[in-house]
C-alpha positions as CSV (number, residue, x, y, z in Angstrom):
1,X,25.0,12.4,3.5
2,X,21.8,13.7,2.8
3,X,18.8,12.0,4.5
4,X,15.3,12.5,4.1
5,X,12.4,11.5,5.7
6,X,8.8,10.8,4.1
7,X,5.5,10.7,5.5
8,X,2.0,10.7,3.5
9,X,-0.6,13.1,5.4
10,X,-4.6,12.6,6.0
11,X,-6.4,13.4,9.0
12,X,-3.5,14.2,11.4
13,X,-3.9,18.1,12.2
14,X,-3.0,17.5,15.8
15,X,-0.5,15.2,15.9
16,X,1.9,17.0,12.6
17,X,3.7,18.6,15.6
18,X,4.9,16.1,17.7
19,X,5.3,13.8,14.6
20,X,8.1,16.8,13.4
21,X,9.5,16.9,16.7
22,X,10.3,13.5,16.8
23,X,11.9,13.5,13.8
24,X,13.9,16.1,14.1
25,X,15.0,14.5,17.7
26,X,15.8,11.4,16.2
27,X,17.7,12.2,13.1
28,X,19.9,15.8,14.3
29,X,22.5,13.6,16.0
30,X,22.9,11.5,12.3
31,X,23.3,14.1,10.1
32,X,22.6,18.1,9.9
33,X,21.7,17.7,6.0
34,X,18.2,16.3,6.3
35,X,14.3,17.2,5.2
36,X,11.0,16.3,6.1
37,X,8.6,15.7,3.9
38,X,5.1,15.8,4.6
39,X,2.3,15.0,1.6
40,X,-0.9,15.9,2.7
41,X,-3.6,13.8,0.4
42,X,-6.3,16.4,0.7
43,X,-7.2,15.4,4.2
44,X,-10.7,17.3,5.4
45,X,-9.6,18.6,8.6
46,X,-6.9,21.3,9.1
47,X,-4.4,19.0,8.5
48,X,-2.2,21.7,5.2
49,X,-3.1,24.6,7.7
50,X,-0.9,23.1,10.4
51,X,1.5,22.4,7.5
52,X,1.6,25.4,6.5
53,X,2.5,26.9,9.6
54,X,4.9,24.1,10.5
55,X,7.0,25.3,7.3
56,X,6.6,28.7,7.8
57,X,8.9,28.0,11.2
58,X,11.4,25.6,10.2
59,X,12.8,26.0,6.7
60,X,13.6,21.8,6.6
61,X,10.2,20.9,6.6
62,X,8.7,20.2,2.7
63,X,5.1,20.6,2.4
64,X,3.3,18.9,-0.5
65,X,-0.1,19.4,-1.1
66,X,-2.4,17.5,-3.3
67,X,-5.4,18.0,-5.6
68,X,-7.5,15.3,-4.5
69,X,-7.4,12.4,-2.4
70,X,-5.2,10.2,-4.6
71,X,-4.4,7.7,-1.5
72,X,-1.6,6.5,0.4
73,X,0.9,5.1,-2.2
74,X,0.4,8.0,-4.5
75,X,1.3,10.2,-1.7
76,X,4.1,7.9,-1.2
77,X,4.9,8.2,-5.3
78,X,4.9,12.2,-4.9
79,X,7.2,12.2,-1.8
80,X,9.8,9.9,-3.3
81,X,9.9,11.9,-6.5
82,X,10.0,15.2,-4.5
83,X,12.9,13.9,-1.7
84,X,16.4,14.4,-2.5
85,X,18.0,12.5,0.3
86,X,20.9,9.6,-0.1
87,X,18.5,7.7,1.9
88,X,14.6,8.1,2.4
89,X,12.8,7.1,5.2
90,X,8.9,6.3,4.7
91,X,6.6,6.6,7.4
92,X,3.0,6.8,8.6
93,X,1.8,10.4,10.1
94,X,-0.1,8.7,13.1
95,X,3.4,8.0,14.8
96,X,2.1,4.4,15.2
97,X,5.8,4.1,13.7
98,X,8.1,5.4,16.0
99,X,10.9,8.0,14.7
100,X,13.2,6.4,16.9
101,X,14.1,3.5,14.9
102,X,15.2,5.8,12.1
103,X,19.1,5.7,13.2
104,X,18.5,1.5,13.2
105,X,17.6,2.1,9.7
106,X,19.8,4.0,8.2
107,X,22.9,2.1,10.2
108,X,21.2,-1.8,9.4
109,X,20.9,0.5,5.4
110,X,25.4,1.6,5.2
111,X,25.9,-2.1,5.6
112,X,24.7,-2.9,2.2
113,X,21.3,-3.1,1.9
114,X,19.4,-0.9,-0.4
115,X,16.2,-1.4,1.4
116,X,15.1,-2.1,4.9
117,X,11.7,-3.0,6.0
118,X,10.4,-3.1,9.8
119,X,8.7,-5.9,11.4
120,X,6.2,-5.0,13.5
121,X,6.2,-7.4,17.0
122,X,2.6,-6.8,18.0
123,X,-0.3,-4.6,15.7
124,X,-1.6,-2.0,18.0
125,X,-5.3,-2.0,16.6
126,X,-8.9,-2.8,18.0
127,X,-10.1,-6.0,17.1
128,X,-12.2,-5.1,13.9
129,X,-9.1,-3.5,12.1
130,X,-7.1,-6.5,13.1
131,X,-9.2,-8.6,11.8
132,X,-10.0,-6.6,9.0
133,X,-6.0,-6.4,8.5
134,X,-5.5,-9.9,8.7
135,X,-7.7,-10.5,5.9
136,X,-6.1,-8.1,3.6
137,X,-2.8,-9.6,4.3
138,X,-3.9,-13.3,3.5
139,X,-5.6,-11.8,0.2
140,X,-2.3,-10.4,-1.0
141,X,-0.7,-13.8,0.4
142,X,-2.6,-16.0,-1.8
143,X,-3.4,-14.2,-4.8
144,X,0.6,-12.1,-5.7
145,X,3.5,-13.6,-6.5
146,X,5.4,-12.0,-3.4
147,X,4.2,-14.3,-0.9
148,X,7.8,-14.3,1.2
149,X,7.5,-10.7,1.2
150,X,3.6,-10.0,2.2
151,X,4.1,-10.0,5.9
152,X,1.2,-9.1,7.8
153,X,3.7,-7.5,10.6
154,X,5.8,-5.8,7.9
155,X,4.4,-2.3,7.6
156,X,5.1,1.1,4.9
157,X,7.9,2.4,7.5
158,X,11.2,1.4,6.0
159,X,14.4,3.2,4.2
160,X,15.6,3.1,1.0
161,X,18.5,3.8,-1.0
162,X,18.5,6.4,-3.6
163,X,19.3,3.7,-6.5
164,X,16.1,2.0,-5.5
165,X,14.1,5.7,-4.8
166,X,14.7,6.4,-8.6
167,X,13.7,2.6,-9.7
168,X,10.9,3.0,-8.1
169,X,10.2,6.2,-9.6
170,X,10.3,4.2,-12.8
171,X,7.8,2.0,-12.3
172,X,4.5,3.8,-14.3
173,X,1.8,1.4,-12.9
174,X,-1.7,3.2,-12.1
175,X,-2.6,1.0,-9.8
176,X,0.0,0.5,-7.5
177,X,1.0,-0.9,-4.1
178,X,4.4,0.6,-1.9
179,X,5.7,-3.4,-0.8
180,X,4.6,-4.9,-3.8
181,X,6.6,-2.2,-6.3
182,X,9.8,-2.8,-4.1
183,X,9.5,-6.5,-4.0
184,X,9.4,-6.3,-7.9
185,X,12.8,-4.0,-8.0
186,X,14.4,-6.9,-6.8
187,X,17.5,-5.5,-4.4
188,X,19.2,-6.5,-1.5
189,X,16.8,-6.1,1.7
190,X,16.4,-7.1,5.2
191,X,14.5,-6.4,7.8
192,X,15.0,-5.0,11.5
193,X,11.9,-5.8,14.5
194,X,10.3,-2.3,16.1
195,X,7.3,-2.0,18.8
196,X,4.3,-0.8,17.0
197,X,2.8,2.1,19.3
198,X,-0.8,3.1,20.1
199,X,-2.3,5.9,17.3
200,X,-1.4,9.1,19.1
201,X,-4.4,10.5,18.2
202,X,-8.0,9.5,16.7
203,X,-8.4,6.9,14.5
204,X,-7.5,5.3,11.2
205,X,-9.1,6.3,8.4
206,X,-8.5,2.8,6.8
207,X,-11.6,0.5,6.9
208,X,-12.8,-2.7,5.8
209,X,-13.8,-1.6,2.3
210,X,-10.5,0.7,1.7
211,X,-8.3,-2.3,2.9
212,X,-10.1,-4.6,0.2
213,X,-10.2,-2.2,-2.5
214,X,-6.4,-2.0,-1.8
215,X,-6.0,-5.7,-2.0
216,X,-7.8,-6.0,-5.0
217,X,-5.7,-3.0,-6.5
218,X,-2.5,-4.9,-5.4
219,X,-3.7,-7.9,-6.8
220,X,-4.8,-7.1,-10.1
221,X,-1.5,-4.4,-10.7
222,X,0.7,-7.5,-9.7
223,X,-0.4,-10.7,-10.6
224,X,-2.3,-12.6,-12.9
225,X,-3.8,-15.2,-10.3
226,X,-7.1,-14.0,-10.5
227,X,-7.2,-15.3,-14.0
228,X,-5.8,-18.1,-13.1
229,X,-8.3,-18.5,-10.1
230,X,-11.4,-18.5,-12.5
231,X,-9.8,-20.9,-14.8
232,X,-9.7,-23.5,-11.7
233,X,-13.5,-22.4,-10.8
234,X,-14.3,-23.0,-14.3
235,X,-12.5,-26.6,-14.0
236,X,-14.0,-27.5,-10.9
237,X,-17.3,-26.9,-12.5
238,X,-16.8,-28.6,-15.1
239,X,-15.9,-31.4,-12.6
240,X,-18.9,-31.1,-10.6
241,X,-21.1,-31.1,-13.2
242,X,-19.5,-34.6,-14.3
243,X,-20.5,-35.8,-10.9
244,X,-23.6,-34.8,-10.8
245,X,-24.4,-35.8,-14.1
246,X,-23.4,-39.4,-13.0
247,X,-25.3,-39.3,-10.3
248,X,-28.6,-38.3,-11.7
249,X,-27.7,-41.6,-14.3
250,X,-27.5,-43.5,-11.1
251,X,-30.6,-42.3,-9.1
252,X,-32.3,-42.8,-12.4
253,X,-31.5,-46.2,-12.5
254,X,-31.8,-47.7,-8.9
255,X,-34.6,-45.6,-7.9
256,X,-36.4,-43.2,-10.4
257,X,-35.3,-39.6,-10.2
258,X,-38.3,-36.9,-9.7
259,X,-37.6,-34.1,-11.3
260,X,-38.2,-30.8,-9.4
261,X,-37.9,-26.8,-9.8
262,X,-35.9,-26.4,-6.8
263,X,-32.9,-28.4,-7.7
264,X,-33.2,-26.6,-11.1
265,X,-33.4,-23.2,-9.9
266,X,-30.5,-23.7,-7.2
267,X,-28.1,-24.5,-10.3
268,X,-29.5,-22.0,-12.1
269,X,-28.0,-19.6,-10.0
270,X,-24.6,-21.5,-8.6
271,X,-23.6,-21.3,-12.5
272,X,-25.1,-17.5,-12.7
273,X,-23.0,-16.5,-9.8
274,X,-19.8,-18.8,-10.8
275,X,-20.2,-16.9,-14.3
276,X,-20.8,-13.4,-13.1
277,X,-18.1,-14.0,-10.6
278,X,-15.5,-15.0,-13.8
279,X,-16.4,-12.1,-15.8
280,X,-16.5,-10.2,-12.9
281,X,-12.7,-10.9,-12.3
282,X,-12.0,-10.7,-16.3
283,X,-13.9,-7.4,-16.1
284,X,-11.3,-5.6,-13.8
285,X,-8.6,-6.4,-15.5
286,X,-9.8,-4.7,-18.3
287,X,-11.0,-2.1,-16.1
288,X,-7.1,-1.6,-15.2
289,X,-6.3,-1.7,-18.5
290,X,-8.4,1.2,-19.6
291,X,-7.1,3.3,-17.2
292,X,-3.5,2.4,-17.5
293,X,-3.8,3.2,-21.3
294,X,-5.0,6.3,-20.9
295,X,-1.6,7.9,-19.5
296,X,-3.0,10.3,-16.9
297,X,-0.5,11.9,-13.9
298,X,-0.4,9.2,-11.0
299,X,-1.0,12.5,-9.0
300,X,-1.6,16.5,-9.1
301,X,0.4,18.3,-6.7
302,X,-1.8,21.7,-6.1
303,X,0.9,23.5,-4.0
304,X,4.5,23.2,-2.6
305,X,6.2,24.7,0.6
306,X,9.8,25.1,1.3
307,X,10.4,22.9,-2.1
308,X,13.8,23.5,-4.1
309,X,14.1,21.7,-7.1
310,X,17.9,20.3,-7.5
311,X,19.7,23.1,-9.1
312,X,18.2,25.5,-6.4
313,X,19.4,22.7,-3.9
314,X,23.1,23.1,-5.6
315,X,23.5,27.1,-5.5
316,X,22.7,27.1,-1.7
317,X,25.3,24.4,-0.7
């Protein structure tokens, strides 16, 4: 059995080390055919420098380095299309997600399931990102059609088979979320519980903005709800405007109605901001369109470390 073990890199120079460490620690007494592979997403600080060095010492160590920032689920994309294992293990670098689970993986994994998620007990974050988290998971829980999946405590660290590692690999979308591409490949899944940790070191580079641009990406990639959303503003409108039609009839008639600007002007801009906001969610579906259609790479990988394609992998066996 070949096992190997993903993580998507950005800002996490000085904790690449103990993150390999633990690993290594966790998954040795499984199996002595194993990689690590560590996409760094063109993080600023010295982040492919440590990398670097990393596989220049231990020849089981994969580095993949990117272009540009392409995000976390590209990174993701690249590491799954770069791993070779029977099993592949997908994990943050901030060892938030604890390496030690990996063996409660793979074993919950050989009892049939082709993927396993973790549930986190308790989110190990300040109060703004929890909120902030929070959020994003009831925007994904409204607006997708993968509701039972969208658990707030159910994080990127998981395993998966290598039948669903090259369905995944399948899936083209641009816009893309990790969860929401493995809910839609349908197979067999559970989940197992885990302690989330503190960040070993710094801080997350995910904000409010990056965690609502990544609902919205999520959203419009994987449902059509939004659509369906402005169809329902546009009812109610229409409703409203029923209502209020009557009751200007009625005012008129029991009690004289005076006309006045500021009535006016307020639905002036209630149905300037209903339409804008229609458009608005019209507009980026088209948006996604245009760049679906237009067929670029999901991701640039700018350089490789300790890589072997699979022929190379089959002469050294």
């Amino acid at each position: 059995m070949y096992l190997s073990i993903c993580s998507p890199v950005y800002r996490a120079e000085k904790i690449l080390p103990e993150l390999v460490r633990r690993i290594e620690e966790a998954v040795k007494p499984l199996t002595d055919d194993y990689e690590i592979i560590l996409v760094e997403d063109c993080s600023p600080d010295a982040s492919w420098k440590i990398i670097e060095e990393i596989c220049a010492q231990n020849l089981r160590v994969v580095g993949i380095k990117l272009s540009k920032n392409f995000g976390q689920h590209y990174a993701i994309t690249a590491a799954l299309a770069h791993s070779k294992g029977n099993y592949v293990v997908i994990m943050d670098c901030d060892l938030q997600d604890d390496p030690k689970y990996i063996p409660e993986l793979l074993s919950t994994a050989q009892k049939g399931y082709n993927v396993v998620y973790t549930v986190k007990k308790a989110r190990r974050h300040n109060v703004l990102k929890n909120i902030s988290a929070r959020l994003y998971g009831f925007i994904l829980d409204k607006l997708t059609e993968n509701e039972e999946l969208y658990n707030l405590k159910i994080g990127a660290y998981s395993i998966l088979s290598r039948k669903v590692v090259e369905a995944f690999l399948l899936f083209k979308d641009v816009h893309r979320h990790y969860l929401l591409v493995l809910k839609k490949l349908g197979f067999k899944s559970t989940t197992i519980s885990i302690e989330h940790k503190e960040r070993f070191e710094g801080k997350s580079s995910y904000n409010f903005t990056k965690l609502f641009n990544s609902a919205i990406d999520g959203i419009v990639s994987q449902s059509n709800r939004l659509l369906y959303l402005s169809v329902y503003i546009g009812l109610g409108m229409f409703v409203l405007s029923l209502f209020f039609i009557g009751l200007l009839f009625a005012l008129y008639f029991t009690q004289g109605f005076l006309s006045g600007w500021t009535s006016l002007m307020v639905m002036l801009l209630f149905s300037t901001g209903v339409v804008m906001l229609v458009f608005g969610i019209h507009g980026l579906y088209i948006g996604k369109i245009f760049d679906q259609v237009k067929g670029r790479p999901l991701y640039i990988v700018e350089e490789t470390l300790n890589y072997k394609r699979d022929d190379e992998m089959e002469k050294t066996r």
